[in-house]
N, C-alpha and C positions, 0 to 999 in steps of 0.2 A: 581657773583650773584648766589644764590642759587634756580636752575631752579623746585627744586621741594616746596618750599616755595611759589613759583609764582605758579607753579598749584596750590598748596592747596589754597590760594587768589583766584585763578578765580573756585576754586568749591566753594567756600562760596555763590554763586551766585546762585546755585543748581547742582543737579549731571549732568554728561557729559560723552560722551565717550572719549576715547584718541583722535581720530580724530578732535573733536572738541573743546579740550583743548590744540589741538596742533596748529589750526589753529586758537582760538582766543589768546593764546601765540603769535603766528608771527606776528598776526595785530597791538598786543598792544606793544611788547616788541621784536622781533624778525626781525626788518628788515635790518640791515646789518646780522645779524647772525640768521638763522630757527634753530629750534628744527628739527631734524631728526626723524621719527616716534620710531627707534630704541633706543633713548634717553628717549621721552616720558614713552613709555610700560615698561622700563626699572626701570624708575621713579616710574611709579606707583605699579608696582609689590614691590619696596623699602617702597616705604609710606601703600601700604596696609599690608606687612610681620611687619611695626612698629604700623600698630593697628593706621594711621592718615589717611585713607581714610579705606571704605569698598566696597565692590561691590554689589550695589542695584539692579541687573537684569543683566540678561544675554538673547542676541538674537540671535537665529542663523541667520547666515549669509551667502555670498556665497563661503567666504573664512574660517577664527576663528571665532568664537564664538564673538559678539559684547558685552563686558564687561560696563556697566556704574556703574560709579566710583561717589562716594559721600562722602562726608567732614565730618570724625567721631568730635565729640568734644574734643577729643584728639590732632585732625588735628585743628580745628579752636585755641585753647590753647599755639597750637604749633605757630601760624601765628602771634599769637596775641603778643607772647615772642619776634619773630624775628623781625615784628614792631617795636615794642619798643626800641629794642638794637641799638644803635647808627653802624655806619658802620665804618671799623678806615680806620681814610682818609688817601687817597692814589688816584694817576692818575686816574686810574677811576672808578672813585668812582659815577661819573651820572649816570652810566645805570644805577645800585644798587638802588643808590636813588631815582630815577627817578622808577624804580619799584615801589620800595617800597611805593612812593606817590599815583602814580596809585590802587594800590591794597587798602591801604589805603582810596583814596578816594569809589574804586569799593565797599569795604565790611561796608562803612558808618563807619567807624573810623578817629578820628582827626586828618589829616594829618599836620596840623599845630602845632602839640604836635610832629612828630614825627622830623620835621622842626626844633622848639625847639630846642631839643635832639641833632640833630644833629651838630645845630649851636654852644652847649655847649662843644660838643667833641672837634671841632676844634677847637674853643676858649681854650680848654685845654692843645691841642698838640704845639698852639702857643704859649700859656705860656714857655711851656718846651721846646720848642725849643729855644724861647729867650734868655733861661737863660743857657742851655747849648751852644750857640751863644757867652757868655757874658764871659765865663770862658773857649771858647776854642782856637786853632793855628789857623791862615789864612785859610788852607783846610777846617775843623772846619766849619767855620763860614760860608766858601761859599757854603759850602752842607748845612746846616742850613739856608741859605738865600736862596736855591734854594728849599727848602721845604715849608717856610714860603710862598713865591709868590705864589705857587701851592695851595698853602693851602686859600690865600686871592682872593684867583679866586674863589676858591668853594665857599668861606662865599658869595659873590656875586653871585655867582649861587642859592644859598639860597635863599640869600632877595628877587631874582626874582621871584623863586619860587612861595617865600610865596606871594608877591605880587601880581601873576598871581592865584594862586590856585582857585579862585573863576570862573575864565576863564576852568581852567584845570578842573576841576569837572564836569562843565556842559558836555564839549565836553567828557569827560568820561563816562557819566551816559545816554548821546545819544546814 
């Protein structure tokens, strides 16, 4: 998952310091795994040197200097790219997606388009795997079948998805 993609999602929301992009990170996205503050700052000093955040005020404080960080339109451009692009499926692939639905829903973009999207990917990697299944040796085809079930889990993680979305947004937007 790309952790500085999900900042730039949770600054569309308005500017933040690190601290409290770090901590509404871990609530929404980080609970078997936090963001380290070392990670954060790290992040953001990358996305502000690429011109996709800026730093709208600076506070002093009792340690550094309190930076708050705000979503260039080069940043929201960037967000809206990574959205879109399908994820290539792989084990796991839910947090990603699971991101990406969240932020999606957070920034009022169609999570259901990116649902879509996704469903078409897989529907495409099973085509080919099919058919390389269909012309290959016995090993071949059981690694090919053992991609395919992995693969018809997600499509069912989908449908739920989308099914629930309308559940998932509210508790989102709360």
């Amino acid at each position: 998952m790309s952790i500085g993609h999900a900042l730039l999602g949770l600054l569309e929301s308005g500017p933040r310091h690190g601290y409290d992009l770090k901590r509404s990170y871990d609530d929404r996205f980080g609970h078997d795994r936090p963001l380290h503050y070392g990670q954060v700052y790290a992040t953001l000093a990358r996305l502000l040197k690429n011109g996709l955040v800026e730093v709208e005020g600076v506070a002093p404080g009792g340690g550094p200097d309190r930076k708050r960080y705000a979503i260039t339109d080069t940043g929201i451009a960037d967000v809206e790219h990574w959205l879109a692009q399908p994820e290539k499926p792989d084990l796991y692939l839910q947090s990603t997606l699971y991101t990406k639905i969240v932020l999606a829903l957070l920034t009022g973009r169609p999570a259901v388009d990116l649902l879509d999207a996704q469903r078409a990917e897989h529907l495409r990697l099973m085509r080919e795997l099919t058919r390389r299944k269909a012309g290959g040796d016995l090993a071949d085809q059981l690694v090919c079948d053992h991609a395919l079930f992995h693969l018809e889990a997600d499509l069912r993680f989908l449908e739920l998805a989308a099914a629930r979305l309308d559940q998932l947004a509210a508790k989102v937007r709360s």
